[in-house]
C-alpha positions, 0 to 999 in steps of 0.5 A, a space after each residue: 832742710 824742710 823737705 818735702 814730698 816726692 814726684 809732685 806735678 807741676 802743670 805748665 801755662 804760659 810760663 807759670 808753674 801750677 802745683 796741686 796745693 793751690 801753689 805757683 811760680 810765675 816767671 820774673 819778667 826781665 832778662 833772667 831766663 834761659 836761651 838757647 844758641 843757634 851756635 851750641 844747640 845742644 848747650 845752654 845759656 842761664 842769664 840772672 840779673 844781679 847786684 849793682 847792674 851787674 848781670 850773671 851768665 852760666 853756659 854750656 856749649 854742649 852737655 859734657 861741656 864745661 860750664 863756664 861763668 859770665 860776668 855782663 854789666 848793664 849799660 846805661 841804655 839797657 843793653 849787656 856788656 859781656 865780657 867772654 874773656 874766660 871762655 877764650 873769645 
């Protein structure tokens, strides 16, 4: 791997992050992202949309929680299909 240097700053504006080389990430718009749940405040849900509709779901109810793997099909109106199944509900 390349590498690089060590405890760089990155400024945070708007949901962009701008780095001291003239460098930035911007955030894709869409459903990729990170949500928080009412249910698990202390947890986490990561939503990455993948191939073939198929959208890809990571969550942790709380940190020493297992993480579990989501699998959410796109429907022909936009919405997700989300089968919790390997969750247990």
């Amino acid at each position: 791997p390349k590498g690089g240097p060590k405890d760089i700053v990155a400024i945070v504006k708007g949901s962009d992050l701008y780095f001291p080389d003239g460098n930035s990430w911007t955030k894709n718009s869409g459903v990729d992202g990170i949500y928080s749940d009412p249910n698990h405040p202390d947890g986490y849900r990561v939503v990455r949309a993948s191939s073939g509709g198929n959208v890809m779901i990571t969550l942790q109810d709380e940190p020493s929680g297992p993480m579990v793997e989501l699998v959410g099909k796109r429907s022909s109106n936009g919405d997700i299909l989300i089968d919790f199944s390997s969750k247990g509900g």
